[in-house]
C-alpha positions, 0 to 999 in steps of 0.5 A: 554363192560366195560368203561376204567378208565383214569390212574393217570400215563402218559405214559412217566413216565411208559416208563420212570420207565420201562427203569429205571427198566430195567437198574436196573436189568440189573444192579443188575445182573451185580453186582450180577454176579460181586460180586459172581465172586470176592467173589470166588476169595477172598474165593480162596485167604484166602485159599490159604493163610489158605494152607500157613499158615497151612504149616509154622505151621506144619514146625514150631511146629513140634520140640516144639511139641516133646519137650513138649516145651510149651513156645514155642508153646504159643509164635508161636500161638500168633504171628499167631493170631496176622494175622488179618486173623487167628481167632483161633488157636488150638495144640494138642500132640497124645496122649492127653497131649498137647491141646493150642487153642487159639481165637480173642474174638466177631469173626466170623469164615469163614473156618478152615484149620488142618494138622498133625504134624509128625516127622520122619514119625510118627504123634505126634499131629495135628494143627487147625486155623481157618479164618475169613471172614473179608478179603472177607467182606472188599473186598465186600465193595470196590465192592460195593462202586466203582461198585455200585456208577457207576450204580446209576450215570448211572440210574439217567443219564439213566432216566433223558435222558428218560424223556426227549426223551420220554416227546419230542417224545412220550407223546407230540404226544400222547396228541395231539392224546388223544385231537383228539379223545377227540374231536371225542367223543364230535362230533368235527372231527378236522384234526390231528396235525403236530406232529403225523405225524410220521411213527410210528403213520401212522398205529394210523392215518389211525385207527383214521381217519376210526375212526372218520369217523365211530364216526360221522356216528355212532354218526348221526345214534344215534343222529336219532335214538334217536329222533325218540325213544324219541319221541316214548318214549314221544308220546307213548299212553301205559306208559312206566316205569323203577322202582327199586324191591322196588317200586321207579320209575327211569324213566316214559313217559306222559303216564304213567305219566297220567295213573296213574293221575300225571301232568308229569313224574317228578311228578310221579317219584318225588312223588311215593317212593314206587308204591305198597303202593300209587297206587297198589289196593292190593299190593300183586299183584305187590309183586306177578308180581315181582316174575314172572319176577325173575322167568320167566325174563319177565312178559306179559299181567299181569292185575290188579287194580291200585289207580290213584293219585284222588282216582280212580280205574282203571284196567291195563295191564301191561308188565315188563321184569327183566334188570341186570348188568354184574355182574348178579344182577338186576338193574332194571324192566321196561315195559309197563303198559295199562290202561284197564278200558274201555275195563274190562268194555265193557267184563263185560258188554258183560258177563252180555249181554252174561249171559242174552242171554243164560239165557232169556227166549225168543227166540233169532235169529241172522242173517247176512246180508244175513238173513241166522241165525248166532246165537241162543239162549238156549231159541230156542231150547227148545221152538222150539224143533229145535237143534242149528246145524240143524237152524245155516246156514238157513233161520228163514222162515223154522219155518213157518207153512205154506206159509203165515208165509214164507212171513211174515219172508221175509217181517220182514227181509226186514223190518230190512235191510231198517233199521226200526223194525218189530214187529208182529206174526209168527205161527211157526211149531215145530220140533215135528210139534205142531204149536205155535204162536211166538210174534217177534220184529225184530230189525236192526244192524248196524256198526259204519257207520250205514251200515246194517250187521244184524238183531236179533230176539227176540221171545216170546211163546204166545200161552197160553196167547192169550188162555188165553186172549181168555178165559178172552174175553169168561169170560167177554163176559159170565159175560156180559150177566149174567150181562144181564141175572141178570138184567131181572130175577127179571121182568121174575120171578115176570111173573112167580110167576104170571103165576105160582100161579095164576095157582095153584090157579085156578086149586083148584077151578076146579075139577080134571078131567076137561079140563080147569085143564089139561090146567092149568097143562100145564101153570103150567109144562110151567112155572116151566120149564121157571123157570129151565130156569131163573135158568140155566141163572142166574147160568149161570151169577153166581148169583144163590148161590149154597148150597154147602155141602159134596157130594159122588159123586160115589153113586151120579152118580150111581143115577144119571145114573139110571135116565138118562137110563130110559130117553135116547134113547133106542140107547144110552149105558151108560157105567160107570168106577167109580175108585175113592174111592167116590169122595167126593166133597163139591158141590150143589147137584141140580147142580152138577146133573143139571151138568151131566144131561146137558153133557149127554144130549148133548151126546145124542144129538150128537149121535142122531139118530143112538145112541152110547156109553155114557162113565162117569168115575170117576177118582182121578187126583193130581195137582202138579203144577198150570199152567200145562195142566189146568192152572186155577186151584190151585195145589192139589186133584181132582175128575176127571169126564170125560163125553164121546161119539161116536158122530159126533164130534165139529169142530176145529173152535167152540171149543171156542165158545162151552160155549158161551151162546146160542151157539148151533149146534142144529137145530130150536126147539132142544135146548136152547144153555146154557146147556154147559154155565150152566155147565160152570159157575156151575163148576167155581162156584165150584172153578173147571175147564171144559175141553173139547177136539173133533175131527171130526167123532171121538166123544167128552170127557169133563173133570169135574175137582172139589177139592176133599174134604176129609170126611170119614164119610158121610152119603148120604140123601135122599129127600122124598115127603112130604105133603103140610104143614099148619098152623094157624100163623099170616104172615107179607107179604111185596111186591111192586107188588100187583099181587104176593102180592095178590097171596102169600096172597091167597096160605098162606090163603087158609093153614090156616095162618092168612096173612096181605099184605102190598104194601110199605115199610115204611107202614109195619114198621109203623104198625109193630111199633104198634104192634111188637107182633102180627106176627110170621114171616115176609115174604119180598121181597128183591127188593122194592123201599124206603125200601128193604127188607133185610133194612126192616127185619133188622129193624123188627128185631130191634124191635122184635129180634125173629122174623123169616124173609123170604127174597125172590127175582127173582135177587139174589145180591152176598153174599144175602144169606150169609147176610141173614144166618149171621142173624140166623132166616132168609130164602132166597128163589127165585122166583118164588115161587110155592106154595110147596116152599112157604109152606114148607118154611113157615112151616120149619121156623115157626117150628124152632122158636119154 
């Protein structure tokens, strides 16, 4: 509703001119009326006379006029226009004549009169005269003057008797009232004043007391209500703002104020003149909430980034609405602005939780108070194999593989509503029914009061780590007593070397068919295989280095199963299926036949002693990637040998104990139990892996996995016996044992070489120093004390580079033997050295130098 703007005017002087006004019109009509009334009557006069004029005139020029009488006629028309009435006058004969006109000159003409002149009933001529309007003109004059004077002396008395009436009756009551409600507006409810008591105001008086007592309840319920919005306005925690389209603030609360990091809202509105520019992160967006405001009206929940006064940024939500005038143009926007930081914050933080829950790769359990689940994870469902809707609802002890593991659910949840975690083992039953072994952390929520109100689980799959962490104990439990097994080679095979070559040396001193040379046969055959033995144990522990070299092991097999047929039992089928191409492996021959000879025997042994079926075959697997079904091995080519049978089977409980060394099912008498720990270490020796999978009653498969080495052309050799070979060379023997000393030194004598024996090291350089031309070839012990034998054959050689070495040992050292091939004319040997190795070393070596 629009605002009345007070009126220069008072009410008196516009009933005052009104009356004046009125009485001039009325006046003016009067006069109006008047003046046409006499002007009617004057024109009715002039006439009149005009008739009468035109009569005499008729009378008088008739004769003049037969006669021709021109004297005449001028003398009568000029004593007629002498009339101050008569304008013109004009004569005229019939017959054309006769034509007198004469005129007043600068008169204005009114109306003209003509008449026929006749004579004896015969028209001879006419005559014309005009009037003028002087005679109406004068009487206007008189009209106006003594009319006119009248109405103005009435309206000046007329207005001056107005004034004064109305400045008494009127205008004087109607400030009294104006001053009443004056005081009405400014919350002064004074009684009216004795003047407006008039019976003409009655109905203004009981209008302006209702009015009064409805301005002062009005006024209270605005005084309240006010207050009760300004402080809202001024304690409200969202800004409130009013600005103009251009950015300039008009009015703002604290809060806002405060938002935006001013002191006060006079500050903000004193120092912001364009908000977009000084605290709108991107002012794009605040040009972009401007037009959603025009086009919507009001704008709700707009977020965006705004500037403080320090510098910081903040996040905000803001509402506006779009205010205009009557007129239709926008006055102003307001609204509410929220600052949102905090709570961007905590959704961002809440996606990145929400990210990583969906994301991780550990199993997440949520429950609610009552330990039914309410949450899982991704993660669960792929490693349980149990959908989200079949687990949502129940309780975690469903996973349970078996009543044990039921309980110990209720014990972690039990745990948790106590208000302590609960970490340990679970072995849970997949939906497939395999059974994996879950480590879990079972940790306690609680609300703000540190009520209980749920509990989350978090699951890791550890079931290839505690297998792997059992192969890393079965590992370092094998190196531990290779370790061992190293450590007693060394004293086992100089006890060999002495059984052994004292042995042989015996049995050439008896003849063939003796009894004491069968005996010394058997201490032979007994010690060579006590020296299989010591070589198994020290393959075992990895100490016995392998001479790997190009191996087909499709041919290789085949040989090999022709050996094994004429050996096992006759109930014992060896069946093969050799689909690789030839299986070329880079492999010791020795051991790998060492390797199929150990699986097939325990086949056997499982069959025994109704026999069965071996099965070997000979496949091509690739490995794409490393930590699938065999997690040790490197990604690429592998021959496969799978070793079969129809046996008894291996009990679930030993399968890991099955590579233990001395492990065996075997009764007294039947076996060693490092068969299997030898194929083990062979195997990982050859960078490949040994698998093996057994059920009760249904037989047992091993798998032999080795890289496959591509070599197209290999020719396969083969060993043939040969003669013990002799010779008439000078040998320098170094060994801190006098037994193995003495009994290399009688082998090498008795073939014809001339041997010198030395018992220490330092002496055998020193005299080696005297004489570094007098030997062919040095032969040394590896383990002696002072001096060791690879120290000691490095410094013969600094005297002599020539000279051929042979290093022997019963305890191989790692990387002994590539040491000794770096040299170029070394020979590494193990003991115990039978008389055939012995010589044939000897002789290859000596026949090399040359």
């Amino acid at each position: 509703m629009g605002i009345l703007k007070a009126s220069p005017r008072s009410l008196s002087k516009d009933l005052t001119l009104g009356l004046i006004l009125i009485a001039a019109l009325v006046s003016s009509i009067a006069f109006v009326t008047a003046y046409y009334t006499a002007k009617h009557k004057a024109q009715s006069e002039l006439q009149a006379k005009a008739d009468e004029y035109v009569a005499f005139l008729k009378d008088t020029l008739v004769t003049p006029l037969w006669n021709y009488d021109y004297e005449t006629i001028n003398a009568v028309c000029r004593t007629y226009l002498q009339n101050d009435l008569i304008m013109g006058i004009q004569v005229q004969d019939k017959r054309g004549l006769l034509d007198i006109a004469m005129a007043k000159p600068e008169a204005s003409s009114s109306f003209e009169r003509s008449v026929t002149l006749s004579r004896l009933g015969i028209p001879i001529g006419r005559v014309r005269i005009v009037l003028t309007h002087g005679y109406i003109s004068r009487f206007t004059r008189q009209l106006f003057g003594s009319f006119g004077l009248t109405i103005i002396l009435n309206i000046a008395a007329l207005a001056l008797l107005t004034g004064i009436m109305l400045r008494t009756l009127l205008k004087r009551p109607l400030d009294r009232l104006n001053a009443v409600v004056n005081a009405y507006a400014a919350g002064h409810y004074e009684g009216l004043p004795p003047e407006a008591h008039h019976a003409e105001f009655r109905s203004l008086v009981d209008t302006l007391h209702q009015m009064g007592r409805r301005i002062q309840l009005q006024l209270t319920t605005i005084q309240k209500a006010e207050k009760k919005y300004r402080s809202i306005f001024e304690n409200a925690l969202e800004g409130i703002y009013q600005s103009t389209r251009e950015g300039r603030i008009l009015s703002a609360n604290p809060a806002y104020a405060a938002i935006l990091g001013y002191d006060s809202p006079e500050q903000v509105i004193a120092q912001t003149t364009d908000i977009a520019s000084q605290h709108w992160a991107q002012p794009a967006d605040r040009q972009r909430m401007i037009r959603s405001i025009l086009d919507s009206k009001t704008l709700q929940s707009f977020e965006t980034r705004m500037v403080r006064r320090d510098g910081r940024r903040i996040w905000v939500l803001i509402n506006g609405r779009a205010v205009y005038d009557a007129q239709g143009a926008l006055r102003h926007i307001e609204g509410m602005v929220q600052d949102i930081t905090h709570r961007k914050n905590a959704e961002a933080e809440l996606r990145r939780l929400s990210a990583a829950v969906v994301q991780v790769a550990d199993t997440i359990i949520i429950t609610n108070d009552r330990g039914e689940i309410d949450y899982v994870n991704p993660a669960f469902e792929t490693t349980t194999g149990f959908r989200r809707e079949e687990a949502l609802g129940r309780q975690p002890d469903f996973l349970g593989a078996d009543q044990r593991n039921v309980m110990r659910y209720r014990e972690a949840f039990d745990t948790a509503t106590q208000g302590r975690v609960w970490t340990g083992t679970f072995s849970n039953r997949k939906e497939d029914g395999s059974e994996i072994i879950m480590e879990t952390t079972v940790s306690p929520i609680k609300s703000a009061s540190g009520r209980f109100i749920s509990c989350a689980a978090v699951s890791r799959d550890v079931t290839e780590k505690l297998r792997f962490e059992a192969q890393l104990r079965q590992t370092q439990k094998m190196e531990a007593i290779g370790t061992l097994a190293g450590g007693i080679a060394h004293d086992f095979n100089n006890m060999l070397g002495v059984i052994i070559g004292c042995s042989e040396l015996a049995m050439d001193q008896i003849p063939a068919n003796s009894l004491a040379r069968d005996d010394l046969e058997k201490v032979v055959d007994a010690g060579m295989r006590a020296k299989a033995l010591v070589r198994q144990i020290l393959t075992f522990s990895r100490q016995d280095e392998s001479e790997p070299k190009p191996l087909m092991l499709r041919p290789f097999i085949k040989e090999v199963v022709k050996f094994l047929a004429s050996t096992l039992p006759a109930a014992v089928t060896i069946q093969t299926r050799l689909d690789a191409t030839d299986g070329t492996v880079m492999a010791d021959p020795t051991q790998m036949q060492q390797v199929l000879l150990n699986l097939c025997t325990n086949a056997a042994h499982a069959m025994a002693p109704g026999g069965g079926v071996i099965r070997i075959a000979l496949t091509e697997e690739e490995i794409l990637d490393a930590g699938g079904a065999f997690p040790e091995l490197k990604a690429g080519p592998y021959a496969l040998l799978t070793v079969s049978d129809t046996g008894c089977g291996i009990p679930q409980e030993q399968l890991h104990r099955i590579f233990d060394p001395f492990f065996t099912t075997k009764g007294v008498g039947q076996g060693t139990g490092l068969g299997l720990s030898v194929v083990h270490g062979i195997v990982q020796g050859h960078e490949g892996g040994v698998y093996v999978s057994s059920a009760v009653g249904n037989g047992t498969t091993f798998q032999v996995l080795l890289p496959s080495l591509s070599h197209p052309d290999i020719v396969a050799l083969t060993e043939t016996a040969l003669p013990l070979p002799e010779g008439s060379e000078a040998i320098l023997v170094v060994d801190d044992e006098p037994v193995l000393g003495d009994i290399i030194k009688r082998i090498l004598s008795g073939l014809g070489y001339r041997v010198r024996l030395f018992l220490d090291s330092p002496q055998a350089l020193a005299f080696f120093q005297r004489d570094p031309d007098g030997f062919d070839l040095a032969l040394l012990d590896y383990n002696m004390p002072d001096l060791n034998g690879l120290d000691l054959g490095q410094r013969l050689q600094a005297l002599r580079p020539d000279l051929p070495v042979i290093l022997y040992t019963g305890m191989k050292l790692e990387n002994l033997g590539r040491a000794a091939q770096r040299e170029g004319t070394w020979k590494f040997l193990n003991k115990p050295l039978s008389r055939t190795d012995l010589s044939l070393a000897v002789r290859r070596v000596l026949d090399e130098k040359r």
